[in-house]
C-alpha positions as CSV (number, residue, x, y, z in Angstrom):
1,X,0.0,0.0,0.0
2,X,1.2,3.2,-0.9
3,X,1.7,5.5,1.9
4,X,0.5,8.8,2.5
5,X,4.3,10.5,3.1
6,X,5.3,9.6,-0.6
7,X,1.7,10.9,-1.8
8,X,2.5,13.8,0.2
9,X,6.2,14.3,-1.0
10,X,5.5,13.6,-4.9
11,X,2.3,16.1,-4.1
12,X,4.3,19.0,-2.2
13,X,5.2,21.2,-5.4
14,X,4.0,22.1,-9.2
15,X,5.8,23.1,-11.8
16,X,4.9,26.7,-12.7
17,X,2.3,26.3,-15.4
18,X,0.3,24.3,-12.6
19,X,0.9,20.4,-13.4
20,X,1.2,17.8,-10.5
21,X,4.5,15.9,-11.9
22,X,4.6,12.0,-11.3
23,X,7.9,9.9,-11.9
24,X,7.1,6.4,-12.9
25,X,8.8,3.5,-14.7
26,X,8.2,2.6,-18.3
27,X,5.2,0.2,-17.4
28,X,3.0,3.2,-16.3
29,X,2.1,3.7,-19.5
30,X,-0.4,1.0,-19.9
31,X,-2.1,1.3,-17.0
32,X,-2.5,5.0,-17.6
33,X,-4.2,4.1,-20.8
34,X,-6.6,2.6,-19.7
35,X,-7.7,5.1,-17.4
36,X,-8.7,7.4,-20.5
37,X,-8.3,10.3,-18.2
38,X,-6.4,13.8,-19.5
39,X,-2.7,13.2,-19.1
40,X,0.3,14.3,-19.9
41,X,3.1,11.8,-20.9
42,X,6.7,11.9,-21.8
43,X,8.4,9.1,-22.0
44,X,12.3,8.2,-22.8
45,X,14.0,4.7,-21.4
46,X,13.2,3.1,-18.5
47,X,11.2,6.6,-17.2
48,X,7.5,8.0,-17.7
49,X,6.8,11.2,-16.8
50,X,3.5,12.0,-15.6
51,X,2.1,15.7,-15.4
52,X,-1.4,15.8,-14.3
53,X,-3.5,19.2,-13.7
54,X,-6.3,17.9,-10.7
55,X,-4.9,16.8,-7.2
56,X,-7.3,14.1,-6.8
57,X,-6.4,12.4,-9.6
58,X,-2.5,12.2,-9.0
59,X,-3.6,10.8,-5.8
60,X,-5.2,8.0,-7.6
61,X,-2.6,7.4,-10.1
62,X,0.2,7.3,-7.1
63,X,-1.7,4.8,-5.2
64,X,-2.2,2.8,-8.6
65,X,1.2,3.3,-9.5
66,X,2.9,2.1,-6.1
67,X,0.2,-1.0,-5.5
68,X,1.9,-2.5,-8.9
69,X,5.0,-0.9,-7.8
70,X,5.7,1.6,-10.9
71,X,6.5,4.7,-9.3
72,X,10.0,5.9,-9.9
């Protein structure tokens, strides 16, 4: 279970145009899919980069990610 200290630490800041930013590793990228929510993606190697505008739903993706253990 993903707790709430890492939510809270990959949650503390924003870059300055207002995006929640979410390290993950390359296998993110499937299960973000299929979420069919309004994401940002960059992706290059082993790292996806996750930049998402609402709070609540990096919340959700951080505890999806860490339960299959893809956060970075």
């Amino acid at each position: 279970m993903c707790s709430s200290r890492i939510i809270e630490e990959i949650l503390s800041s924003k870059t300055p145009d207002g995006y929640y930013v979410i390290p993950a590793r390359k296998g993110a990228k499937e299960f973000l899919e299929e979420m069919g929510e309004a994401i940002l993606l960059w992706s290059g190697g082993e790292t996806v980069i996750i930049k998402v505008k609402s709070r609540s739903l990096a919340k959700k993706i951080i505890r999806i990610l860490a339960k299959n253990k893809l956060l970075q």
